[in-house]
SERO-4910 file (N, C-alpha, C, O; in steps of 0.05 Angstrom, whole numbers):
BEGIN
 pado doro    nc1    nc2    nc3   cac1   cac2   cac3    cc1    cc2    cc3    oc1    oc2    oc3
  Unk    A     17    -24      0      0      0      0     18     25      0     31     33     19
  Unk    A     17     36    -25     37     62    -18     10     92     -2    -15     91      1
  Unk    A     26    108      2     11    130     11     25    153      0     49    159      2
  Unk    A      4    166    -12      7    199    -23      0    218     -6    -23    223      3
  Unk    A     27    232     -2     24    255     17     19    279    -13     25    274    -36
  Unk    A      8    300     -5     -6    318    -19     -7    345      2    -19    347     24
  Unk    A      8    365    -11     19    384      4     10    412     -8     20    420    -29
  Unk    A     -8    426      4    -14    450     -2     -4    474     17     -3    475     41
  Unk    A      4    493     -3     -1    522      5    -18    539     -1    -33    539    -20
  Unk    A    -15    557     22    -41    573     19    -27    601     15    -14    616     31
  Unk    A    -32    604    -11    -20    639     -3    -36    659     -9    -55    654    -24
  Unk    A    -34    685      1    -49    703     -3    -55    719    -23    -32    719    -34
  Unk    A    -68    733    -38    -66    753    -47    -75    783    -47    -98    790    -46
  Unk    A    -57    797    -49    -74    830    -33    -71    843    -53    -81    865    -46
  Unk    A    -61    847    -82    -63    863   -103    -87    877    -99    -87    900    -92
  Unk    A   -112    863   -104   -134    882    -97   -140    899    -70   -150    921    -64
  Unk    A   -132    883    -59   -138    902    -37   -118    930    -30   -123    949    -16
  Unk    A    -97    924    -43    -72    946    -44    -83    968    -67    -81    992    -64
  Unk    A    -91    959    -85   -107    983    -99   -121   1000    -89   -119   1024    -93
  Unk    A   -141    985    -72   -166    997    -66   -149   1010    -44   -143   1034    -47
  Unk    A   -145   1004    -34   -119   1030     -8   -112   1045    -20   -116   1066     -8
  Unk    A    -97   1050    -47    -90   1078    -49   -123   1091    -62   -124   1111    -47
  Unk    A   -138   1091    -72   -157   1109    -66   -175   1103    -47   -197   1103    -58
  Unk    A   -178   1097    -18   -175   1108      1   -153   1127     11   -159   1149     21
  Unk    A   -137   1121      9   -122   1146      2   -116   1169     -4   -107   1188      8
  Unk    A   -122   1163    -27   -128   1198    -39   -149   1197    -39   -155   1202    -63
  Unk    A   -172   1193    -26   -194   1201    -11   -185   1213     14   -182   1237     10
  Unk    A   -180   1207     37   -172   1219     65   -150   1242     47   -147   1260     64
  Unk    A   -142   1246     35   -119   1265     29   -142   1296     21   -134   1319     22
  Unk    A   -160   1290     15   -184   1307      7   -191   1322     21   -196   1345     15
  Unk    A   -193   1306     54   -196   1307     68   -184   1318     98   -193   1329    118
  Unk    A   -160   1310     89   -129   1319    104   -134   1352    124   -128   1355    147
  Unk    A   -146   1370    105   -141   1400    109   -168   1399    136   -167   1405    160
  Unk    A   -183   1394    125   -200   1390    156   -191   1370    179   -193   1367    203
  Unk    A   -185   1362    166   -175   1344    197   -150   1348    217   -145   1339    239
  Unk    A   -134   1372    194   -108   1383    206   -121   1410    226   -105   1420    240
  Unk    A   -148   1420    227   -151   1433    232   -162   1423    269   -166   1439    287
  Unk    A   -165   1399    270   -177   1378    299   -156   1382    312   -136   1391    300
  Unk    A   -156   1377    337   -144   1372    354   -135   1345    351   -151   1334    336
  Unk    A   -113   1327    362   -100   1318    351   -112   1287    366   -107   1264    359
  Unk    A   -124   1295    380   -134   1264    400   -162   1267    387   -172   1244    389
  Unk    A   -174   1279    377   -193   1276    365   -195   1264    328   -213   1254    315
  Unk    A   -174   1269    325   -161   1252    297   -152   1233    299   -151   1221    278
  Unk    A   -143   1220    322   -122   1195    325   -155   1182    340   -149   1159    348
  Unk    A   -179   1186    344   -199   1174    347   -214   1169    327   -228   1149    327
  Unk    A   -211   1191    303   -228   1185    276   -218   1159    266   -231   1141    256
  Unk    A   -191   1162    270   -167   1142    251   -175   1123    256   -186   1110    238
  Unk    A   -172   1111    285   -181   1096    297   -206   1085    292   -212   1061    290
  Unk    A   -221   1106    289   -256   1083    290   -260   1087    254   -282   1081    246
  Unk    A   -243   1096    234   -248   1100    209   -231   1056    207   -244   1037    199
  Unk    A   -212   1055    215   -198   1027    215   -225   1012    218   -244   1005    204
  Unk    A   -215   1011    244   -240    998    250   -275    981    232   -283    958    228
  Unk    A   -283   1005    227   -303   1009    204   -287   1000    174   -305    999    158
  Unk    A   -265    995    163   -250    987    142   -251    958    145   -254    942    127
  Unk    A   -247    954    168   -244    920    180   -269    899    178   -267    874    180
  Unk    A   -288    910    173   -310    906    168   -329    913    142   -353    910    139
  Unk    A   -308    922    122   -312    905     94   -293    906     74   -293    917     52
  Unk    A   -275    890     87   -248    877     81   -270    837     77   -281    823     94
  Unk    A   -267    834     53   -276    800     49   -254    785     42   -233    796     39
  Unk    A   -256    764     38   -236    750     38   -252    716     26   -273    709     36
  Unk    A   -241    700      6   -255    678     -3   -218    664    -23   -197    675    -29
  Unk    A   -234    629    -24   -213    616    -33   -219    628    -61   -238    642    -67
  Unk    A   -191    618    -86   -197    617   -109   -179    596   -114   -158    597   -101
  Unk    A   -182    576   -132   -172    540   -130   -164    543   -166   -183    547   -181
  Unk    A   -148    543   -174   -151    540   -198   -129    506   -208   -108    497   -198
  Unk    A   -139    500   -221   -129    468   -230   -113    475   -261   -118    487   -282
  Unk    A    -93    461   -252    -71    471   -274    -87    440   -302   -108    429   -299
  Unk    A    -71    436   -323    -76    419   -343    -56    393   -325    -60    373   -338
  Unk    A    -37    387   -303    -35    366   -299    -52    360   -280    -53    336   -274
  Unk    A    -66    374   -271    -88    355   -253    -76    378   -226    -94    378   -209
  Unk    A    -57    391   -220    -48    402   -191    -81    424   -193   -101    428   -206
  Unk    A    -67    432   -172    -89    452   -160    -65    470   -136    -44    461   -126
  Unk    A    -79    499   -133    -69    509   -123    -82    531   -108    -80    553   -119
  Unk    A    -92    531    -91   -102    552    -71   -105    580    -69    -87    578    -52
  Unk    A   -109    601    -70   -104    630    -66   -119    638    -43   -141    626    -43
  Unk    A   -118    654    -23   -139    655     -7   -142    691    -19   -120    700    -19
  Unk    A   -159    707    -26   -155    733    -40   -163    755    -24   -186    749    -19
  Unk    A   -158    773    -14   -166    792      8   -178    825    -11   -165    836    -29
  Unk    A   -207    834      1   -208    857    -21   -231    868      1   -241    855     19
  Unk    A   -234    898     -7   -258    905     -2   -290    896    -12   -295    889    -34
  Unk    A   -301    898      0   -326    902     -7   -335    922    -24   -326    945    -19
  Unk    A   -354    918    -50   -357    941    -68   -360    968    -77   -371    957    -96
  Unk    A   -362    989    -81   -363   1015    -70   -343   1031    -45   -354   1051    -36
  Unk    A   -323   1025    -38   -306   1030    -20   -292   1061    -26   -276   1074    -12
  Unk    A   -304   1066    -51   -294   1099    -48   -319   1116    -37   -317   1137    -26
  Unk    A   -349   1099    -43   -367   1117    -36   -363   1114     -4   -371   1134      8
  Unk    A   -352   1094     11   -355   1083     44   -340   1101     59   -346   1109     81
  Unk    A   -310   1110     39   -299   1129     54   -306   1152     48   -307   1169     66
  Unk    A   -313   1157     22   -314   1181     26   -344   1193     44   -344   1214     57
  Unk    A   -368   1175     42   -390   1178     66   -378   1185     95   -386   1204    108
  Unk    A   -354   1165    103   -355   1155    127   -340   1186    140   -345   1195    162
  Unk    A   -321   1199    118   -295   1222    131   -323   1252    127   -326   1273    139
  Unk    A   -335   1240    105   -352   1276    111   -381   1268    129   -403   1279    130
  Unk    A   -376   1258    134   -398   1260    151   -394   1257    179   -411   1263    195
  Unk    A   -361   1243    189   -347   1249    209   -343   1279    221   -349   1291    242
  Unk    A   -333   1283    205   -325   1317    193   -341   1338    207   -335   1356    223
  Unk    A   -368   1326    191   -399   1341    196   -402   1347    225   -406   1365    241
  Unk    A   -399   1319    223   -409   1317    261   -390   1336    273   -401   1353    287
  Unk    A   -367   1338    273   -353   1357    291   -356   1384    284   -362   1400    302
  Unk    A   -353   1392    261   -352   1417    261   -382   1427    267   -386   1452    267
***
């Protein structure tokens, strides 16, 4: 009886999600001139609960693709959820709002 060991990796991928970060990005940068205008514990709380709220539509799912010898290979893919320029840019002016 032989036995086949069968060895996977799992690796990641964040291309998409590294996109979608820089415009978040130059979204908060839009944004920048009001917020330089806060006090500084009151910004390092936006930051804070803006993360936060990011962390929560950040998805994540396998993608398996099967080569022509029969292998297979895993991806696990990390991205936002859709609309993520309208989420920040909602989430910083209307932060904003509220304080000023």
């Amino acid at each position: 009886m032989s036995s086949k060991i069968i060895v996977m990796a799992l690796q990641v991928d964040t291309s998409a999600l590294v996109a979608q970060t820089r415009v978040i990005a130059g979204i908060i940068k839009r944004f920048a001139p009001s917020l330089e205008e806060l006090p500084d514990e009151i910004t390092k709380n936006l930051v804070n609960k803006f993360l936060v709220a990011l962390k929560g539509v950040v998805i994540s799912y396998n993608v398996t693709t099967i080569g022509t010898d029969g292998s297979r290979k895993t991806v696990r893919v990390l991205r936002y959820r859709s609309g993520i320029e309208d989420f920040t840019t909602a989430f910083w002016a209307s932060e904003i709002n509220v304080i000023h």
